[in-house]
LOMILO-687544 format. One record per residue: chain; residue in one letter; x negated, z negated, y negated of N, C-alpha, C in turn. Coordinates in steps of 0.02 Angstrom, whole numbers, plus 50000, padded with zeros to 5 digits. Layout:
BEGIN
NODE kolpa gulum  n.xx  n.zz  n.yy ca.xx ca.zz ca.yy  c.xx  c.zz  c.yy
NODE     A     A     X     Z     Y     X     Z     Y     X     Z     Y
...
***
This chain:
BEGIN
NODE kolpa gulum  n.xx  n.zz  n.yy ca.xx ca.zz ca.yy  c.xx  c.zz  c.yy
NODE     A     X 49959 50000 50060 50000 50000 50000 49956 50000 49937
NODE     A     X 49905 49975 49948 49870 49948 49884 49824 50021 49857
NODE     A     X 49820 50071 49928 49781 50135 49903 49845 50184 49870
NODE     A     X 49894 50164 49891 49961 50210 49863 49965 50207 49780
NODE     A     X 49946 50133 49779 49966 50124 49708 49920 50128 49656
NODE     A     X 49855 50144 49688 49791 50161 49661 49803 50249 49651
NODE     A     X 49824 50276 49687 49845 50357 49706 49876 50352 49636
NODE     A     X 49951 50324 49636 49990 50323 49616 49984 50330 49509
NODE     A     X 49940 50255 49506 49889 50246 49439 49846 50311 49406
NODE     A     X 49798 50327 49467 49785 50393 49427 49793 50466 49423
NODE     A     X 49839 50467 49466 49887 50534 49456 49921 50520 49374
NODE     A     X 49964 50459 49368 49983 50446 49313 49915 50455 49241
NODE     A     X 49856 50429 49262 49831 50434 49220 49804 50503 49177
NODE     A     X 49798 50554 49244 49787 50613 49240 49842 50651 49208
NODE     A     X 49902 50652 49242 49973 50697 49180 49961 50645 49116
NODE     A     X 49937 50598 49101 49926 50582 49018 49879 50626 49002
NODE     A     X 49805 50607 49005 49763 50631 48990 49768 50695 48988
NODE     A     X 49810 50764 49039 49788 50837 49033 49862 50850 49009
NODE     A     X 49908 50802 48986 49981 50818 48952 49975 50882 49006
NODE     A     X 49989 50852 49072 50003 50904 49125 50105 50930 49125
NODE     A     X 50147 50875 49122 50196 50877 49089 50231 50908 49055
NODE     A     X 50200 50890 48991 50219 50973 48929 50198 51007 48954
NODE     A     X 50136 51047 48965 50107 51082 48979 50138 51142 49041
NODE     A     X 50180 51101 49085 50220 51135 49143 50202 51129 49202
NODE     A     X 50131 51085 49194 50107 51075 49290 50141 51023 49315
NODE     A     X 50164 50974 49309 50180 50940 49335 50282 50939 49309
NODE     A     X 50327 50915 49363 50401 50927 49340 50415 50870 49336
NODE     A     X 50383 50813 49334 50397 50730 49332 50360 50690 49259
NODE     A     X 50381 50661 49218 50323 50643 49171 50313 50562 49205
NODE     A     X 50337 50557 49258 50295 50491 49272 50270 50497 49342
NODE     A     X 50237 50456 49360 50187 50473 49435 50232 50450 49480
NODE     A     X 50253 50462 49533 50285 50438 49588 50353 50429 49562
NODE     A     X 50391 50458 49532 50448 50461 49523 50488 50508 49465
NODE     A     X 50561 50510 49493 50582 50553 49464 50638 50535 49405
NODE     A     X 50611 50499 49367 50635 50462 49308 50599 50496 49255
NODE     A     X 50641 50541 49217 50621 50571 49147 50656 50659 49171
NODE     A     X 50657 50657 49248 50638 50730 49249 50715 50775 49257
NODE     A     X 50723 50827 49193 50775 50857 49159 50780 50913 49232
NODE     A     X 50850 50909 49246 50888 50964 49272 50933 50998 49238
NODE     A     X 50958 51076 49257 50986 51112 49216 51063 51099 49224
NODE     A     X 51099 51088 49188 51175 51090 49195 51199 51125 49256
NODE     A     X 51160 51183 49303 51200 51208 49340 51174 51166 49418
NODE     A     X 51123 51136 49407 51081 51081 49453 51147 51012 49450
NODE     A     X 51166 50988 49409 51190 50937 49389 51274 50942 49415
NODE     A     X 51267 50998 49403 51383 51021 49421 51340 51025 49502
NODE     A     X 51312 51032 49519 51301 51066 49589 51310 50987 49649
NODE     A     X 51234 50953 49607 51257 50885 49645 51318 50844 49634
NODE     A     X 51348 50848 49579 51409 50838 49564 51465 50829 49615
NODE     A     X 51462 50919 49639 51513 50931 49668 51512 50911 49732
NODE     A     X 51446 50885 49758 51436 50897 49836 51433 50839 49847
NODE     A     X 51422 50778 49794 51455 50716 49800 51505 50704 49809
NODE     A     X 51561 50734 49773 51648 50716 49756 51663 50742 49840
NODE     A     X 51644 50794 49881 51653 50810 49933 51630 50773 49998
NODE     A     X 51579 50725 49977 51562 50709 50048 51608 50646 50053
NODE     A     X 51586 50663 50144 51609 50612 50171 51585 50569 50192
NODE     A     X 51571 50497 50179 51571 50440 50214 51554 50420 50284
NODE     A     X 51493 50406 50320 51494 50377 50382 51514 50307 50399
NODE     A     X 51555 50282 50428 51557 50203 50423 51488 50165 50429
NODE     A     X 51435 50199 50441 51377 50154 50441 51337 50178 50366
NODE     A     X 51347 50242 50326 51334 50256 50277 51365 50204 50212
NODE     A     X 51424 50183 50246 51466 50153 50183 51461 50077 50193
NODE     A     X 51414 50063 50257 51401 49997 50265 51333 49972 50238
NODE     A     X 51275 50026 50225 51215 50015 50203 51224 50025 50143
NODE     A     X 51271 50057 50095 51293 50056 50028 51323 49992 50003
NODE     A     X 51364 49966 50043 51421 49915 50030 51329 49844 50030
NODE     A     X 51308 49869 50066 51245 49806 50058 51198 49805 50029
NODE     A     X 51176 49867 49998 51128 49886 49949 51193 49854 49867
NODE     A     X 51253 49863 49877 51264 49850 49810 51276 49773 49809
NODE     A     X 51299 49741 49857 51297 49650 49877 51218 49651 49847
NODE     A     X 51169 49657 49862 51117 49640 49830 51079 49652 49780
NODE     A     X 51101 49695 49732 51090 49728 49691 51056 49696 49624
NODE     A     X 51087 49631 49611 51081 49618 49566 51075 49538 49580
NODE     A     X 51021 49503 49605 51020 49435 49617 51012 49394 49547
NODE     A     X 51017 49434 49490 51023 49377 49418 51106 49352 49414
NODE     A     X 51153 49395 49431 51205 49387 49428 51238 49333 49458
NODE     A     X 51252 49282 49448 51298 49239 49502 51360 49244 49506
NODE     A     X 51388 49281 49480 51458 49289 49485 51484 49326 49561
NODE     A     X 51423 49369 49578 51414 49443 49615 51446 49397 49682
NODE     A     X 51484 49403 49719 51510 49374 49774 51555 49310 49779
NODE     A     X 51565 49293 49719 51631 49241 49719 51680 49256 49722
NODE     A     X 51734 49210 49753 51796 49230 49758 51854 49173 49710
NODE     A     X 51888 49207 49691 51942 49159 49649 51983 49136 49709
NODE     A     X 51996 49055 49660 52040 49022 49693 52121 49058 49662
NODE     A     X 52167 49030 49715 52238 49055 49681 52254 49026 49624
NODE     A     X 52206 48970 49602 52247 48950 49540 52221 48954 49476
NODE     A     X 52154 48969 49515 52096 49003 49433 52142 49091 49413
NODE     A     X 52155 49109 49486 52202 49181 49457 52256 49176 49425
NODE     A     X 52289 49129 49434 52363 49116 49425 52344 49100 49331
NODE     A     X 52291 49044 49317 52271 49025 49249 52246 49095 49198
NODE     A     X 52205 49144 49238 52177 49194 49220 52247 49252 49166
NODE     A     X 52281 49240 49236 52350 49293 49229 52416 49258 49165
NODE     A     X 52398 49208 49158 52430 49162 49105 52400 49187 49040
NODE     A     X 52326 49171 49025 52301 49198 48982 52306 49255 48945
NODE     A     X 52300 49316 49034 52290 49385 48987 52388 49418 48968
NODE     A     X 52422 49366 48994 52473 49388 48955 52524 49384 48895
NODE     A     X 52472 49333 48869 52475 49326 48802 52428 49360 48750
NODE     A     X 52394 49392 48777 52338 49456 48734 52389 49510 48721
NODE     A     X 52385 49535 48654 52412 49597 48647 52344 49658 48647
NODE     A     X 52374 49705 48673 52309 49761 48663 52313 49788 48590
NODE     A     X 52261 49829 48581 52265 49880 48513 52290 49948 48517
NODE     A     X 52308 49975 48474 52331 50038 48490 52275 50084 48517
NODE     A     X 52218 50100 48493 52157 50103 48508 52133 50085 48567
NODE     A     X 52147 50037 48598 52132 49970 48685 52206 50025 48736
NODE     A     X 52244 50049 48708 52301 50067 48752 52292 50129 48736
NODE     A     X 52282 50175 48718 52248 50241 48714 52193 50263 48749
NODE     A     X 52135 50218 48763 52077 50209 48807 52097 50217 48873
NODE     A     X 52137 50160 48885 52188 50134 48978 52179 50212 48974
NODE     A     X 52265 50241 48941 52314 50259 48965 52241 50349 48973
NODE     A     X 52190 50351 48946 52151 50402 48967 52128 50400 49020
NODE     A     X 52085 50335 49022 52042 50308 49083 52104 50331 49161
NODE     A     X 52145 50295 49150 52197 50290 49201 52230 50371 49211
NODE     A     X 52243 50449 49149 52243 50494 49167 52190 50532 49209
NODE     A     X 52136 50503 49193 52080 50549 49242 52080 50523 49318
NODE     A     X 52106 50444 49308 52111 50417 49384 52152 50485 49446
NODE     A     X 52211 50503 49402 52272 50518 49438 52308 50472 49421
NODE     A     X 52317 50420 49399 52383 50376 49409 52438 50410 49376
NODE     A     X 52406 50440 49283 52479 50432 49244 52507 50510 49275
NODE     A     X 52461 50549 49301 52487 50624 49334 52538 50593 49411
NODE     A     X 52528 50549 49427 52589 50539 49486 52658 50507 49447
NODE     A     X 52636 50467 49409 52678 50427 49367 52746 50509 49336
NODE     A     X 52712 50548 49290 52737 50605 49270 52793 50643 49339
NODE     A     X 52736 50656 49382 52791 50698 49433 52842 50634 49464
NODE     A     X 52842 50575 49468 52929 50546 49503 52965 50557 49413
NODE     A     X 52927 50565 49357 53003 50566 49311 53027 50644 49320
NODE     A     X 52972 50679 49347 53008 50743 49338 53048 50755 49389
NODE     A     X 53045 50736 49471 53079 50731 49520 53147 50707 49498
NODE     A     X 53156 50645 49462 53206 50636 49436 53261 50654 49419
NODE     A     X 53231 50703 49353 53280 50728 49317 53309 50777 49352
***
């Protein structure tokens, strides 16, 4: 490990020094990773799309589901569960908040891209 990160150091040191980078030799501006490095809009719709399409292995969505449980060990909140009556107090609270017109314009977008308010739409039109 310790020669990797020696590798690692002066490769980095070298795209400084020969601004290999700008220059076009190198497609990463940092050594061992691909943080900085610009894809073209048609790179970007591409992985895009082939995300929204895949499918899920139950052991794929189990090494995900545990990479994100650990994700963040500053957090203590990350794995607690409410009691019924911290919810019940919670739900007291937020229904005495009024939103802004501005705060309910946000939802009611957020919630059109979900799909919700497009199902909501077709039972009034079934309706009529």
């Amino acid at each position: 490990m310790e020669n990797k990160d020696n590798l690692i150091s002066r490769e980095q040191y070298w795209i400084d020094k020969l601004n290999s980078y700008e220059d076009g030799y190198n497609m990463c501006p940092i050594a061992g990773s691909t943080l900085g490095k610009k894809i073209s809009e048609k790179t970007s719709k591409a992985i895009s799309d082939a995300n929204k399409n895949r499918i899920w292995t139950l052991e794929s969505r189990k090494k995900l589901q545990e990479s994100q449980r650990n994700r963040d060990p500053n957090n203590i909140r990350r794995g607690y569960k409410l009691s019924d009556a911290t919810k019940e107090k919670l739900s007291i609270v937020s229904k005495g908040r009024s939103k802004s017109k501005e705060h309910k314009d946000n939802l009611s977008k957020t919630n059109f891209r979900r799909g919700k308010n497009l199902v909501l739409y077709q039972r009034r039109l079934n309706r009529r």
